[in-house]
PDB file of N, CA, C and O in Angstrom:
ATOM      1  N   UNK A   1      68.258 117.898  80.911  1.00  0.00           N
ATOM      2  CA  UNK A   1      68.785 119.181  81.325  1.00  0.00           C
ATOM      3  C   UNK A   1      70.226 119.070  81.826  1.00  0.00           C
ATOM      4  O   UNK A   1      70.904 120.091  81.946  1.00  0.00           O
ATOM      5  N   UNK A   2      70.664 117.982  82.092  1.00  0.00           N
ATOM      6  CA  UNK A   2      72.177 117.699  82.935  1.00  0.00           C
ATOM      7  C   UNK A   2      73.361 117.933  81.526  1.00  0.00           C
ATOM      8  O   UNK A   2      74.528 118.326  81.534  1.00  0.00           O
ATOM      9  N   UNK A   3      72.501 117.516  80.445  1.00  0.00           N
ATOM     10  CA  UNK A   3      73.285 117.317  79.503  1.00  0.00           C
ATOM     11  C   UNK A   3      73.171 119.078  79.253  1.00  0.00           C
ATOM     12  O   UNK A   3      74.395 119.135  79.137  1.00  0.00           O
ATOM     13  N   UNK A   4      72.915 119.952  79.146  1.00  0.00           N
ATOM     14  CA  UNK A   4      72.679 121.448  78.692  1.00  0.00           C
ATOM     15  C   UNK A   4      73.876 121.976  79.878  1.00  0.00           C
ATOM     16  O   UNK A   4      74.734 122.807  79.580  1.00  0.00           O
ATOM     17  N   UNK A   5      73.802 121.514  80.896  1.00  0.00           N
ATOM     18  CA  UNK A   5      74.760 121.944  81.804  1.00  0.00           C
ATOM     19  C   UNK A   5      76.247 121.371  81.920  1.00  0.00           C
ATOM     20  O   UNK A   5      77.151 121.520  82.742  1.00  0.00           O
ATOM     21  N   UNK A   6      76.143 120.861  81.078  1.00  0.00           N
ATOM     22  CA  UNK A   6      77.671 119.630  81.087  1.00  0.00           C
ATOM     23  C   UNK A   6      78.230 120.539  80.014  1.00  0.00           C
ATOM     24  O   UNK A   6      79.433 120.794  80.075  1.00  0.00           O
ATOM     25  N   UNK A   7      77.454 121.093  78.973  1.00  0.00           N
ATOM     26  CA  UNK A   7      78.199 121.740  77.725  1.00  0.00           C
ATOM     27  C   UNK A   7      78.592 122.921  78.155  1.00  0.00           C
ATOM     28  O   UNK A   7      79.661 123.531  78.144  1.00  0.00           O
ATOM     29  N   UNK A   8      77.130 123.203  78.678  1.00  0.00           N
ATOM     30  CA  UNK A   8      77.773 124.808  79.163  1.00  0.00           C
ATOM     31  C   UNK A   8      79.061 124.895  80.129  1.00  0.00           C
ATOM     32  O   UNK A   8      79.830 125.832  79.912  1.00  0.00           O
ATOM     33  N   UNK A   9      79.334 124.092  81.070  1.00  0.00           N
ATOM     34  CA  UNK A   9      80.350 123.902  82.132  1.00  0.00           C
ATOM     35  C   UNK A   9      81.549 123.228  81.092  1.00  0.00           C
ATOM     36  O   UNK A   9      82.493 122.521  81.446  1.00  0.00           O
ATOM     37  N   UNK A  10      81.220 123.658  79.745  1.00  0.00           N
ATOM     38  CA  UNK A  10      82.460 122.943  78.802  1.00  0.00           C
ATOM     39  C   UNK A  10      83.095 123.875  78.385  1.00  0.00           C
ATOM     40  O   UNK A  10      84.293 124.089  78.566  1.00  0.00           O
ATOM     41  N   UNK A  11      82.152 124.653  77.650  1.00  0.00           N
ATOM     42  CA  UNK A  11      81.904 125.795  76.812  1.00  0.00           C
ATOM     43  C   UNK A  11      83.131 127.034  78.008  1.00  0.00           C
ATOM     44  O   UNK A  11      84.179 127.558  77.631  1.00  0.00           O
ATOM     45  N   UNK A  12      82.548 127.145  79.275  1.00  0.00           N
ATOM     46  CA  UNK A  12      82.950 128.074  80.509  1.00  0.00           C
ATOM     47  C   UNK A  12      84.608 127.541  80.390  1.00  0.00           C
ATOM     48  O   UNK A  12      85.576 128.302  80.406  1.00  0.00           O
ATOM     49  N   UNK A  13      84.667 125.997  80.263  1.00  0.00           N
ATOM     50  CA  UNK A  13      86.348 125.809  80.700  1.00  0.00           C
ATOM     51  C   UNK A  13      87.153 126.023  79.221  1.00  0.00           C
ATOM     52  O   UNK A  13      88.348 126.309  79.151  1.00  0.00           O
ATOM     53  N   UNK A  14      86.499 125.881  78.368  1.00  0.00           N
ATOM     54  CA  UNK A  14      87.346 126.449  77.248  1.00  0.00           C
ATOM     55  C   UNK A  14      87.686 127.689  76.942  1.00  0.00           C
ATOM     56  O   UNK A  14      88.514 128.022  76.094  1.00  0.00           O
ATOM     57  N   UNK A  15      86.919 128.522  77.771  1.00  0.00           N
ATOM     58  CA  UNK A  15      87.383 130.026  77.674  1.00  0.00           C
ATOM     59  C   UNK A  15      88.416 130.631  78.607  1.00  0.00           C
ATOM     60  O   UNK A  15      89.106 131.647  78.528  1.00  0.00           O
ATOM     61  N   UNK A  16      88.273 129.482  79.696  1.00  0.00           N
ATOM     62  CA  UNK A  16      89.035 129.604  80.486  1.00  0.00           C
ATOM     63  C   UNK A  16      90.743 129.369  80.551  1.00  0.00           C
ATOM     64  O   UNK A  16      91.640 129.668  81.340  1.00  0.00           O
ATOM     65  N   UNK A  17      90.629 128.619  79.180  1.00  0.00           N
ATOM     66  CA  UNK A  17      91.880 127.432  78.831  1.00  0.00           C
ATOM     67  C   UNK A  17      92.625 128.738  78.172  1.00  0.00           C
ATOM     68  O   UNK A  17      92.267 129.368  77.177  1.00  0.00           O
ATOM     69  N   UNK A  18      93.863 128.981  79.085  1.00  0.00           N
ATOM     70  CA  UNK A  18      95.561 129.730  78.373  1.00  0.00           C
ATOM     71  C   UNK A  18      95.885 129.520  77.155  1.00  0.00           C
ATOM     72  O   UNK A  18      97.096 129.740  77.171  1.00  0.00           O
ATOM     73  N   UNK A  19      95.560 129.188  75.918  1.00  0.00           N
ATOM     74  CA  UNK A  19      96.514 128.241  75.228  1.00  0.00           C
ATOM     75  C   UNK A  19      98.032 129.146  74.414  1.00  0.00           C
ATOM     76  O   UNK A  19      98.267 130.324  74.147  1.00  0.00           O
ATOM     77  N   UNK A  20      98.636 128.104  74.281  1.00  0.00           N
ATOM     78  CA  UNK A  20     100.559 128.263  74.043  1.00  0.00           C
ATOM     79  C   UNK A  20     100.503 129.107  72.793  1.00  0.00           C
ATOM     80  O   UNK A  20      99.916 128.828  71.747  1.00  0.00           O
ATOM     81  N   UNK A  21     101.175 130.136  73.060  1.00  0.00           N
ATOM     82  CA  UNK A  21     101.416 130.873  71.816  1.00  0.00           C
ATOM     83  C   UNK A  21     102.110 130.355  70.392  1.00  0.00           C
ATOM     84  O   UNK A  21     102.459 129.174  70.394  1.00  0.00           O
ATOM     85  N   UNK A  22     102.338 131.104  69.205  1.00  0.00           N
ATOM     86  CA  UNK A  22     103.223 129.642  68.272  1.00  0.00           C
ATOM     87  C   UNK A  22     104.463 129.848  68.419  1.00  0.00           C
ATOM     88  O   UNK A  22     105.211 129.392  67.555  1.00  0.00           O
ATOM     89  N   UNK A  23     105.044 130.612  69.582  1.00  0.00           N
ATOM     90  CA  UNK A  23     106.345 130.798  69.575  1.00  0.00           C
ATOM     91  C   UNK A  23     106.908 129.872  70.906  1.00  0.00           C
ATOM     92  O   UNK A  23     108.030 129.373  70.988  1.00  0.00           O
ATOM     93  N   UNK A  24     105.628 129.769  72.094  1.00  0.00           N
ATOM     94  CA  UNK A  24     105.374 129.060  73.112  1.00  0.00           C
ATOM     95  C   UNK A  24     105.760 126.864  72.612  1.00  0.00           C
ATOM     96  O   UNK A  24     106.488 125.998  73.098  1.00  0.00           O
ATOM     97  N   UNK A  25     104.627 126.922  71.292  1.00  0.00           N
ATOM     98  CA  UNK A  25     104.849 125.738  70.446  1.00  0.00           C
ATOM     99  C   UNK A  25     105.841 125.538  69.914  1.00  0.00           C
ATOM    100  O   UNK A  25     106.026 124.321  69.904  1.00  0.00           O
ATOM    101  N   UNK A  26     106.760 126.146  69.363  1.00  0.00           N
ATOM    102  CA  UNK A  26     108.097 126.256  68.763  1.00  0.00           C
ATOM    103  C   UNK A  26     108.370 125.599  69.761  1.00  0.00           C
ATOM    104  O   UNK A  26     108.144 124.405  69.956  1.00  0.00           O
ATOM    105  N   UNK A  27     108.876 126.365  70.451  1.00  0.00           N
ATOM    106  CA  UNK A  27     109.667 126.079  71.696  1.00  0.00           C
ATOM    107  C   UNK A  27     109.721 124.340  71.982  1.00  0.00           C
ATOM    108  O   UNK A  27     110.435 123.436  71.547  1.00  0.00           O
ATOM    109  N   UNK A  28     108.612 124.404  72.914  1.00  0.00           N
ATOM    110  CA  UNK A  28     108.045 123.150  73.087  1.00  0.00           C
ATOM    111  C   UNK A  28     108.528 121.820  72.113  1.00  0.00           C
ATOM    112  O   UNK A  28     109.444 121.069  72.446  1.00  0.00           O
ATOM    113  N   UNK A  29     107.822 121.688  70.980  1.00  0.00           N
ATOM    114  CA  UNK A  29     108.025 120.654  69.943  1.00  0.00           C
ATOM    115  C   UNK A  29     109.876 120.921  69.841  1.00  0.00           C
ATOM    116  O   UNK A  29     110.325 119.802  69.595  1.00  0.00           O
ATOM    117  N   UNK A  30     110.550 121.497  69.892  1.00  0.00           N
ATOM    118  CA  UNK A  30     111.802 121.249  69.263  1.00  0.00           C
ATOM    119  C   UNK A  30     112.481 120.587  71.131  1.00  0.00           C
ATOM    120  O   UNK A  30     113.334 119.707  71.244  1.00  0.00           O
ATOM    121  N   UNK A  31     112.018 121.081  71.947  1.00  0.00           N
ATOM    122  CA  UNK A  31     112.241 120.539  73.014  1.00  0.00           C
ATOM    123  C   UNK A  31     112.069 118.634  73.066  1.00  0.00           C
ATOM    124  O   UNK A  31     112.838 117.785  73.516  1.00  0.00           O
ATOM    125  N   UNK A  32     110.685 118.504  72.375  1.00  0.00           N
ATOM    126  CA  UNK A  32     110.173 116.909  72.425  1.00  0.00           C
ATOM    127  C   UNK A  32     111.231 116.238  71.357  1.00  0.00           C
ATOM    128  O   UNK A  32     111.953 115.275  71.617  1.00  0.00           O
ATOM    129  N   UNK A  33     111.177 116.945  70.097  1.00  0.00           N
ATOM    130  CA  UNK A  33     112.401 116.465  69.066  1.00  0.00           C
ATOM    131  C   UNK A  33     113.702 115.989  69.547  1.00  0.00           C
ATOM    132  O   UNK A  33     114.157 114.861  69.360  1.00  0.00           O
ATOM    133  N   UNK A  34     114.469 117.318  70.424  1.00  0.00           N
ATOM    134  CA  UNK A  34     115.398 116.878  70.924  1.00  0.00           C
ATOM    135  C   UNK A  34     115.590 115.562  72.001  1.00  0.00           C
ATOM    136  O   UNK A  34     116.180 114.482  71.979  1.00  0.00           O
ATOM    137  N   UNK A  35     114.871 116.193  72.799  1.00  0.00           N
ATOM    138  CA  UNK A  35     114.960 114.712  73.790  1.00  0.00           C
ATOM    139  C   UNK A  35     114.713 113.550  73.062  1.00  0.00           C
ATOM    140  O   UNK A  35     115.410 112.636  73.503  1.00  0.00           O
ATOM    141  N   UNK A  36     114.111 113.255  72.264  1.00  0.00           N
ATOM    142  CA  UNK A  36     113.533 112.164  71.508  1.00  0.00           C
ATOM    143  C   UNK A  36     114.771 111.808  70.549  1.00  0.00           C
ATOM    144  O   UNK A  36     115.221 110.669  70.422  1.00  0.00           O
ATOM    145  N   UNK A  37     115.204 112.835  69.960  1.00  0.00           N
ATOM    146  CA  UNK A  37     116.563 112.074  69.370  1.00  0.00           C
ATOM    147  C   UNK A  37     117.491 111.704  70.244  1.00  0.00           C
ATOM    148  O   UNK A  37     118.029 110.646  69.916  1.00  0.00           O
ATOM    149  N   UNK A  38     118.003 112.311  71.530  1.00  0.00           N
ATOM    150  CA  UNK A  38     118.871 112.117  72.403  1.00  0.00           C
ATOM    151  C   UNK A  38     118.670 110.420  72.941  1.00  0.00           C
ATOM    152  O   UNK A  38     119.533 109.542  72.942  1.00  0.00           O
ATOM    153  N   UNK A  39     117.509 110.340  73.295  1.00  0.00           N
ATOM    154  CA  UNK A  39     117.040 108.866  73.741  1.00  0.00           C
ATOM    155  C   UNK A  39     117.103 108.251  72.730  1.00  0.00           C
ATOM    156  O   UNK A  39     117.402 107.081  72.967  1.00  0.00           O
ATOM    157  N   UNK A  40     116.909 108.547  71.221  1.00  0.00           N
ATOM    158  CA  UNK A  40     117.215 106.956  70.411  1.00  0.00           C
ATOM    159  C   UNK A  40     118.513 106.699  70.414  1.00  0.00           C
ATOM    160  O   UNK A  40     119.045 105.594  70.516  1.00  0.00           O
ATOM    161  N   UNK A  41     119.159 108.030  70.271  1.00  0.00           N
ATOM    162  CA  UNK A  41     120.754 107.954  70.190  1.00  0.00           C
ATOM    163  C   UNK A  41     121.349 107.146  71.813  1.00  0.00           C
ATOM    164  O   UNK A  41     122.415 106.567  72.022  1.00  0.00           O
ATOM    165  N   UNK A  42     120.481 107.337  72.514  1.00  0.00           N
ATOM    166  CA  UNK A  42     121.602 106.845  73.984  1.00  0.00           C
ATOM    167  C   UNK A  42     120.974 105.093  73.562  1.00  0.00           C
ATOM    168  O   UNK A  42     121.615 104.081  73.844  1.00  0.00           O
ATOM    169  N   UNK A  43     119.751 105.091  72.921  1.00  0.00           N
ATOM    170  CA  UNK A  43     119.233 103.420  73.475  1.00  0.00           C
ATOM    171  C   UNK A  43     119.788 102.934  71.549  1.00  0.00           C
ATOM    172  O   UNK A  43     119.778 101.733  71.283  1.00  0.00           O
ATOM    173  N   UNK A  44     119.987 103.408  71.020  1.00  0.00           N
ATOM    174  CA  UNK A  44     120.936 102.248  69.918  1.00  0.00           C
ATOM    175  C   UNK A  44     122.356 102.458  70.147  1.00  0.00           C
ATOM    176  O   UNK A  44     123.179 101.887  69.432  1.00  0.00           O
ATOM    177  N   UNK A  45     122.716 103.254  71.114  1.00  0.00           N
ATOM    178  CA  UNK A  45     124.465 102.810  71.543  1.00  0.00           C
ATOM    179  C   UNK A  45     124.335 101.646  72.581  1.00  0.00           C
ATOM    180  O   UNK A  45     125.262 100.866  72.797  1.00  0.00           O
ATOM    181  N   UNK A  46     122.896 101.570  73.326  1.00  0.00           N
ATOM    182  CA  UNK A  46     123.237 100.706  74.548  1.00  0.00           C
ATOM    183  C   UNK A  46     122.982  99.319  73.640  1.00  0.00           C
ATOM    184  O   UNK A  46     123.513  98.266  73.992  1.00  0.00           O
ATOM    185  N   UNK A  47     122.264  99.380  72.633  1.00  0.00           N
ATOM    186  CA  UNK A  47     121.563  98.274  71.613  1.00  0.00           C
ATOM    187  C   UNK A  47     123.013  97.735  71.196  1.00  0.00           C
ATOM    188  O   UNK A  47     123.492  96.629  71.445  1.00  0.00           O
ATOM    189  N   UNK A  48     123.575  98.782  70.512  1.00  0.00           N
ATOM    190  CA  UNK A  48     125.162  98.162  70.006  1.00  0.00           C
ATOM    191  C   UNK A  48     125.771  97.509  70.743  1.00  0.00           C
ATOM    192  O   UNK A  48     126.040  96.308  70.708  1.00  0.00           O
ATOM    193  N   UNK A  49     126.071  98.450  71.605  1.00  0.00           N
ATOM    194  CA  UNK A  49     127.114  97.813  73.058  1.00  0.00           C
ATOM    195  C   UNK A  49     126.068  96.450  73.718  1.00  0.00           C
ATOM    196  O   UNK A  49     126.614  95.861  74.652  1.00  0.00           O
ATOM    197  N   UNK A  50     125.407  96.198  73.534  1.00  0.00           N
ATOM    198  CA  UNK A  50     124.671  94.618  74.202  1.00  0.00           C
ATOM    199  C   UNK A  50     125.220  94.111  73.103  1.00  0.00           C
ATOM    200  O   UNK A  50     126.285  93.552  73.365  1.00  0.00           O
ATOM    201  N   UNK A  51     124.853  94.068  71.688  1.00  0.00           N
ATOM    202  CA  UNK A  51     125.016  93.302  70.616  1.00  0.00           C
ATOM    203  C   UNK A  51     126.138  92.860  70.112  1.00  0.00           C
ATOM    204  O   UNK A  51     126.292  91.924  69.328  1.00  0.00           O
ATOM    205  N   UNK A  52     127.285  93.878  70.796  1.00  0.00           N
ATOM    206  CA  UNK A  52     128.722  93.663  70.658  1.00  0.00           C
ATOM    207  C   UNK A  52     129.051  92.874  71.686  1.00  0.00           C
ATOM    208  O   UNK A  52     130.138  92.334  71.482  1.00  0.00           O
ATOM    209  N   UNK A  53     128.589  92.601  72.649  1.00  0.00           N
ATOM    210  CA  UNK A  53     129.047  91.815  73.941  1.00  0.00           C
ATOM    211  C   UNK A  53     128.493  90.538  73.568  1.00  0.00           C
ATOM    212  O   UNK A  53     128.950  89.516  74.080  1.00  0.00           O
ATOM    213  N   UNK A  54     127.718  90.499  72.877  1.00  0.00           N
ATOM    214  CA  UNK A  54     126.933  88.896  72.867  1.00  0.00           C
ATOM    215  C   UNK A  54     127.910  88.351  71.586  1.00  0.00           C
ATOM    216  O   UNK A  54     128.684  87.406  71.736  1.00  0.00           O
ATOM    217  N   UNK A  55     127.798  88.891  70.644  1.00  0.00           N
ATOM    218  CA  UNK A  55     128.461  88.668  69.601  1.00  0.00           C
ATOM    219  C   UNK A  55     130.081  88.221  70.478  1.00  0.00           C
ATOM    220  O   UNK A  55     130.672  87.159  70.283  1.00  0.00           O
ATOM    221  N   UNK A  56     130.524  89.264  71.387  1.00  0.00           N
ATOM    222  CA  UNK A  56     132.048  88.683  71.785  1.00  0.00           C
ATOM    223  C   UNK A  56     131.906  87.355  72.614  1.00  0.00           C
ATOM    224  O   UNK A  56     132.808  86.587  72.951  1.00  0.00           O
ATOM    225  N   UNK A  57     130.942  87.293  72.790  1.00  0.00           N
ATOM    226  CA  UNK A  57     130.437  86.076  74.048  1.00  0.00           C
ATOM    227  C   UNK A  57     129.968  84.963  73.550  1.00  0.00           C
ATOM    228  O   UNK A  57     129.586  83.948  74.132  1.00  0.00           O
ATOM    229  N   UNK A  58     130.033  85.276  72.179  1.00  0.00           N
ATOM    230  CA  UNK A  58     129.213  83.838  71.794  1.00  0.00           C
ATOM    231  C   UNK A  58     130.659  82.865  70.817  1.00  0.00           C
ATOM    232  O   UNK A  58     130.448  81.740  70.362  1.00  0.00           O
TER     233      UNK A  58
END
């Protein structure tokens, strides 16, 4: 019987759950895109700039 009440107390929070509109998702995902390109772009300039220093150092 615990198990009949675990679904139902599942069933209750999924109705309960807001979810993001697709304009809400737009949003969002081009938000993760951006940052995500911004960070490869900042960490293969810092990649260069190490690789150029070792290279001058060696």
């Amino acid at each position: 019987m615990k198990l009949f009440k675990f679904f139902k107390g599942v069933i209750q929070e999924m109705k309960a759950v807001r979810w993001p509109t697709a304009r809400e998702n737009r949003r969002d995902s081009s938000i993760v895109v951006t940052v995500s390109l911004v960070f490869a772009l900042f960490f293969a300039l810092i990649d260069w700039g190490v690789q150029a220093l070792i290279t001058w150092l060696a």
